[in-house]
C-alpha positions as CSV (number, residue, x, y, z in Angstrom):
1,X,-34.7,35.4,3.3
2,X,-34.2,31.8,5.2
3,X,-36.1,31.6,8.4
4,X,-34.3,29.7,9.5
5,X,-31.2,31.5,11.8
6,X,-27.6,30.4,13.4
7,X,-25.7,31.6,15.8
8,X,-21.8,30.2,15.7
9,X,-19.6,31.4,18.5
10,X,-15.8,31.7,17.7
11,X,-16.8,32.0,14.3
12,X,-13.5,34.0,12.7
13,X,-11.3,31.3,11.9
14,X,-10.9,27.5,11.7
15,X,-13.8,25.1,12.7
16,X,-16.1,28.3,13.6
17,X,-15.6,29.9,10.0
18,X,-16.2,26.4,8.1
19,X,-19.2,26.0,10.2
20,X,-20.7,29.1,9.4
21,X,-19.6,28.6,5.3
22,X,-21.5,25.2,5.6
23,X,-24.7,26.7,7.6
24,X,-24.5,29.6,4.6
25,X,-24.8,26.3,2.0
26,X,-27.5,25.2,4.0
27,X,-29.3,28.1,3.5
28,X,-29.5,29.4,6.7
29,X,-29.2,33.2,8.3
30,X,-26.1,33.0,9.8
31,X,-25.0,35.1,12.9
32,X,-21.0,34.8,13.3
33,X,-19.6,36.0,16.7
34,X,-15.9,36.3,17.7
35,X,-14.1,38.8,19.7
36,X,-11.7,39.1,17.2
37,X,-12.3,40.7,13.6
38,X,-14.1,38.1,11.3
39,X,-16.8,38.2,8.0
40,X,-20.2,37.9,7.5
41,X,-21.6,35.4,5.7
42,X,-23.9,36.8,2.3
43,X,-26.8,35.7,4.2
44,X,-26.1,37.0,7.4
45,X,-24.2,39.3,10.0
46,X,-21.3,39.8,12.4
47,X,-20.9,40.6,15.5
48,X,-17.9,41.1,18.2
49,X,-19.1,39.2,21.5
50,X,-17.4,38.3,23.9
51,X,-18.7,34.9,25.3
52,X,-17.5,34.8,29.0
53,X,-19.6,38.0,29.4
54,X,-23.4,37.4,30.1
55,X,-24.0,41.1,29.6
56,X,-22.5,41.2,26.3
57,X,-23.9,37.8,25.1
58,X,-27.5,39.2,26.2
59,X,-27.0,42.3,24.2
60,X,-26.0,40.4,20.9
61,X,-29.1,38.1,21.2
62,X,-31.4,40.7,21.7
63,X,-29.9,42.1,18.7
64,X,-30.5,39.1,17.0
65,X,-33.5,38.3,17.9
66,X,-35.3,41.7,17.2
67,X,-34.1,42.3,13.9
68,X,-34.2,38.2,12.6
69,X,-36.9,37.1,15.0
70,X,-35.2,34.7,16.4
71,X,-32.2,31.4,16.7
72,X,-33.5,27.8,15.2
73,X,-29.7,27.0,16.0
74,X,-26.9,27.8,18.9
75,X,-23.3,26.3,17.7
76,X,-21.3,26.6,20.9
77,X,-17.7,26.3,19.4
78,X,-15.7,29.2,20.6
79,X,-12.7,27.8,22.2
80,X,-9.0,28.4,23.7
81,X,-5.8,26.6,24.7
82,X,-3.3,27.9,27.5
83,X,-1.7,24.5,27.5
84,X,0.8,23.5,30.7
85,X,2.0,20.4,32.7
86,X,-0.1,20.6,36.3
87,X,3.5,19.8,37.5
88,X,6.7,20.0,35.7
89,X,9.1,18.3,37.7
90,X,12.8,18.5,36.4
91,X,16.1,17.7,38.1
92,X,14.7,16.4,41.0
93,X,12.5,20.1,41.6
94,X,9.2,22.0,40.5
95,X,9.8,23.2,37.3
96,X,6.6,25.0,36.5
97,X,2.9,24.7,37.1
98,X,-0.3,25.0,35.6
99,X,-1.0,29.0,36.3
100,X,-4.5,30.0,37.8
101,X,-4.5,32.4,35.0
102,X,-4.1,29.6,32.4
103,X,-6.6,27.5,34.1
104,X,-9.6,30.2,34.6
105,X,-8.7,31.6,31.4
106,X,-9.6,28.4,29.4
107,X,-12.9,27.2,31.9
108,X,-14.1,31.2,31.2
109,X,-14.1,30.7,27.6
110,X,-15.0,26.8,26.6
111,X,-17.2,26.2,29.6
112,X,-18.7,29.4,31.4
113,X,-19.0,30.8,27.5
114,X,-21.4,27.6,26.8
115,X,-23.1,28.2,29.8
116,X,-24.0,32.1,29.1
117,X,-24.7,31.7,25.3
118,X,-27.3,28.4,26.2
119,X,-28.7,30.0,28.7
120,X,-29.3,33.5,26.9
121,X,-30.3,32.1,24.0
122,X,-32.9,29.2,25.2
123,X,-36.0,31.2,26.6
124,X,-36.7,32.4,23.0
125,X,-36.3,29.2,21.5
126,X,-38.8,27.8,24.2
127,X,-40.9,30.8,22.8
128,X,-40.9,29.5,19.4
129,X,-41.6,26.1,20.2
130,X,-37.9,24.6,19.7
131,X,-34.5,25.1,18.4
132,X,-31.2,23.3,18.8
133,X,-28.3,23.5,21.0
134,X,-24.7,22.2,19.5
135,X,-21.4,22.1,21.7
136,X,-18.1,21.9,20.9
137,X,-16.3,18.9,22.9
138,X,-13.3,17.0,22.5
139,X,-12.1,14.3,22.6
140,X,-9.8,14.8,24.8
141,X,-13.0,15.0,26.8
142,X,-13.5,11.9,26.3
143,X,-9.6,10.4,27.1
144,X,-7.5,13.1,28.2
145,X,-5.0,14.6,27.0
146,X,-1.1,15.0,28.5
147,X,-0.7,19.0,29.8
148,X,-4.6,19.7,29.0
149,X,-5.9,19.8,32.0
150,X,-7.7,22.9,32.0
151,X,-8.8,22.1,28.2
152,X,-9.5,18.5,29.4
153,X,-12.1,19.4,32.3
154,X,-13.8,21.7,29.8
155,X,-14.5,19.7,26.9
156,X,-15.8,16.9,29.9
157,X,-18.4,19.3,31.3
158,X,-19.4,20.2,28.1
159,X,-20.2,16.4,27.7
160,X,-22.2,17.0,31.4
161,X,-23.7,19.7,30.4
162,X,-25.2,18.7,27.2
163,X,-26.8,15.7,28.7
164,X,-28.4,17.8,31.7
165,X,-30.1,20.2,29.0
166,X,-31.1,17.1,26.6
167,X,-33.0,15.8,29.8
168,X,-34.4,19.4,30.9
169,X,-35.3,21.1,27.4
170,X,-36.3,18.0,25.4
171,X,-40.1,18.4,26.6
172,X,-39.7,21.9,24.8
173,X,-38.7,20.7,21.8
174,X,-35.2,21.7,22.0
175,X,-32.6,19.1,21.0
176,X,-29.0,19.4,22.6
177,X,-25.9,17.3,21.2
178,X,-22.5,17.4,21.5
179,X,-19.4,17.0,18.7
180,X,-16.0,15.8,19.9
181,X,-13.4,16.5,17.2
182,X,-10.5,14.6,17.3
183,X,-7.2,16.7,16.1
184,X,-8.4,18.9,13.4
185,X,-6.2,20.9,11.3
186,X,-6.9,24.7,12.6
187,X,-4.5,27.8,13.4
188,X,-5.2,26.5,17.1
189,X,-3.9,23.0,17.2
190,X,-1.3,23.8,14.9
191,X,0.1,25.8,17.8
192,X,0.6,22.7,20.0
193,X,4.1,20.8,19.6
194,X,4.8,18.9,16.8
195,X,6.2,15.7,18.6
196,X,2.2,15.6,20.4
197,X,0.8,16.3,17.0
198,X,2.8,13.4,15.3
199,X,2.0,10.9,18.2
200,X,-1.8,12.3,17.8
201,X,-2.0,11.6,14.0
202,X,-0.1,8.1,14.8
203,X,-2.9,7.2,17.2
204,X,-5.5,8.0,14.8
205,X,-6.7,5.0,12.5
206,X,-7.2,7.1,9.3
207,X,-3.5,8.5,9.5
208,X,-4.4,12.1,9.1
209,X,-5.6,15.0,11.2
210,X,-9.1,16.1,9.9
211,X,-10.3,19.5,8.1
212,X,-12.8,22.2,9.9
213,X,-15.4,21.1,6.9
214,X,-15.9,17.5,8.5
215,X,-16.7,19.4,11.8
216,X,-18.9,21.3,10.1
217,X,-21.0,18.3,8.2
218,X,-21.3,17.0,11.8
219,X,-22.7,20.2,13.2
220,X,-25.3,20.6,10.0
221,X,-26.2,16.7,10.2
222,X,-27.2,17.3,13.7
223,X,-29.3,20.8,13.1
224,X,-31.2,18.7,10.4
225,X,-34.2,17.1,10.2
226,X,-32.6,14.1,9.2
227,X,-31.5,14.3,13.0
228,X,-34.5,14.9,14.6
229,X,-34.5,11.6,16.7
230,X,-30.8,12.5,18.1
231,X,-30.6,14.7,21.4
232,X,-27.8,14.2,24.2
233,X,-25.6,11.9,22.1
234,X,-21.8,13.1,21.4
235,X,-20.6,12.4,17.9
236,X,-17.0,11.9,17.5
237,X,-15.2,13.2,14.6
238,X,-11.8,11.9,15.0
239,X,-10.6,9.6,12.2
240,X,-11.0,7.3,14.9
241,X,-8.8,8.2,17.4
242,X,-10.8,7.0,20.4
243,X,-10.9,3.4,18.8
244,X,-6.6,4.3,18.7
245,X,-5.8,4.9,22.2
């Protein structure tokens, strides 16, 4: 059995399952969470956790960690939308709003969820002597994004946060990166509008939206050795889309 052991958040469909497919490949022990139903990779477990919840993320590592000995590697990609214009103004009125629902919903689960899995998870690898931390960005992030905005400010603090815990876990060995995907082909983003998907795709150099798997080589580059040098950087994997704005 590998020794080597992966936790990936949101790990029951689109860039969460490839990632935990490519990690399998990779040889690793892989530890899929979700809230909702998902499988276990051949080398590896389940488990339903809810990431917003420190008590249930706690229980889930100490699950993990007493019956693998511990996590070499933390994928941070559970995510949601609850997309809405901060203002929609029609006909010369307020048409709608961004909710505080919608708002605290999405910060609960892309940024607070982060927080508590990094957090949980980081004592033991400063026990072992290392590990790495990977978050899932955006980048919209990086540019913004038209009726994003609680999406937006998530995938930016991600950014912050992954550059505070570069600076304050590197002298434990504990590497901390960031990947921003640009608009990737998953049951999530196929929800958005198809005029904003078409005007994404025509902003993007390559001329396509991307595939979960070229997420996933991003996150298994950066858990390599071959990326052992690389710590508070944030990879873009966009077909270029940042270059397209």
């Amino acid at each position: 059995m590998s020794d080597r052991v992966v936790i990936v958040t949101g790990a029951a469909a689109g860039i969460g399952l490839a990632t935990a497919r490519r990690f399998a490949e990779a040889g690793y022990l892989v530890v899929s969470w979700d809230v909702k139903e998902g499988e276990a990779q051949a080398n590896g477990s389940f488990q339903k956790v809810d990431v917003t919840s420190a008590e249930s993320v706690a229980t889930a590592v100490g699950e993990v960690v007493g019956k693998w000995g511990g996590v070499q590697v933390l994928v941070n990609n559970a995510g949601i939308l609850r997309d809405a214009q901060l203002i929609k103004y029609k006909d010369g009125a307020v048409a709608g709003t961004m909710s505080d629902e919608q708002f605290d919903a999405v910060i609960s689960v892309n940024l607070k969820g982060v927080f508590t899995c990094t957090r949980a998870v980081v004592p033991h690898m400063i026990a072992a002597g290392g590990g790495v931390i990977l978050n899932a960005s955006s980048v919209v992030g990086l540019y913004g994004n038209f009726g994003q905005t609680n999406y937006v400010a998530t995938k930016a603090g991600v950014i912050g946060m992954t550059k505070v815990w570069a600076r304050e876990l590197g002298k434990f060995g504990i590497r901390v990166n960031a990947v921003a995907p640009g608009f990737i082909a998953t049951e999530m983003v196929r929800q958005m509008p198809e005029k904003i998907l078409a005007a994404a795709v025509g902003h993007t150099p390559l001329g396509r939206m991307g595939q979960p798997e070229d997420v996933a080589n991003a996150y298994a580059f950066l858990a390599s050795d071959q990326a052992s040098f690389i710590t508070g950087a944030v990879l873009s994997v966009d077909g270029g889309a940042v270059t397209g704005t």
